[in-house]
N, C-alpha and C positions, 0 to 999 in steps of 0.2 A: 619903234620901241625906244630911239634914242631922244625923243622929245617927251617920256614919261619918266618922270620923276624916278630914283635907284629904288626909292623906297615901298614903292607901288607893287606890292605881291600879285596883285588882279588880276597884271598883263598875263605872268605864267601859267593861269588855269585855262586859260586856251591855247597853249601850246603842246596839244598833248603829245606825246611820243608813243603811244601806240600804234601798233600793226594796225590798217586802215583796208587791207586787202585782208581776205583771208586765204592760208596757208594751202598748196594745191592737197586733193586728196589725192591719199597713195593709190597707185595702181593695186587691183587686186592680184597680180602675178609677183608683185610684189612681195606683198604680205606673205602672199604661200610660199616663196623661194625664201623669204627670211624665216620661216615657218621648219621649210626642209631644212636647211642649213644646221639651224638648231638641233634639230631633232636626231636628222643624218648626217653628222659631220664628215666632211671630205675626209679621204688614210691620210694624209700629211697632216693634218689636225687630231693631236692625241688627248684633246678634251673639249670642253663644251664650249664652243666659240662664242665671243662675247661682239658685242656690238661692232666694234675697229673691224675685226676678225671680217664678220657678216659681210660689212661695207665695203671691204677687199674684197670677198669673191662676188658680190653685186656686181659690181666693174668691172669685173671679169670677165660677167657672163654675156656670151654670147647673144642669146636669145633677147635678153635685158636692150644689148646695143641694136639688135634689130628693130626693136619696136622704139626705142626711145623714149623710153618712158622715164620720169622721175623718180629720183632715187631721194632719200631723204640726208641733208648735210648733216644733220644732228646726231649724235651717238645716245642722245637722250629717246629719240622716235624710235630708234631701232629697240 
């Protein structure tokens, strides 16, 4: 790229930054523990826990650390 000219836009459009892999899918014990959560909030939780909330007790969970499964880092998926 340093032997093409600054003004040369052309080079950029094959450098895309797109995700090139796609994202793992959620486990289904997943889905359903963020599923219960919502629904059945823990008694130390005095309302509807929001995504942050969710992803703490994912981490928490036992069963989750057994299997090993993947959790999602987004607060946007949850």
């Amino acid at each position: 790229m340093l032997a093409i000219p600054s003004n040369n836009l052309s080079v950029l459009h094959a450098c895309s930054r797109a995700r090139r892999t796609p994202f793992p899918d959620v486990y289904p014990y997943i889905v359903a523990r963020i599923v219960q959560i919502r629904e059945h909030p823990p008694e130390q939780v005095q309302r509807v826990p929001g995504a942050r909330t969710i992803r703490a007790f994912l981490l928490r969970d036992q069963e989750q650390a057994q299997l090993g499964v993947w959790i999602p880092c987004s607060v946007a998926t949850l």
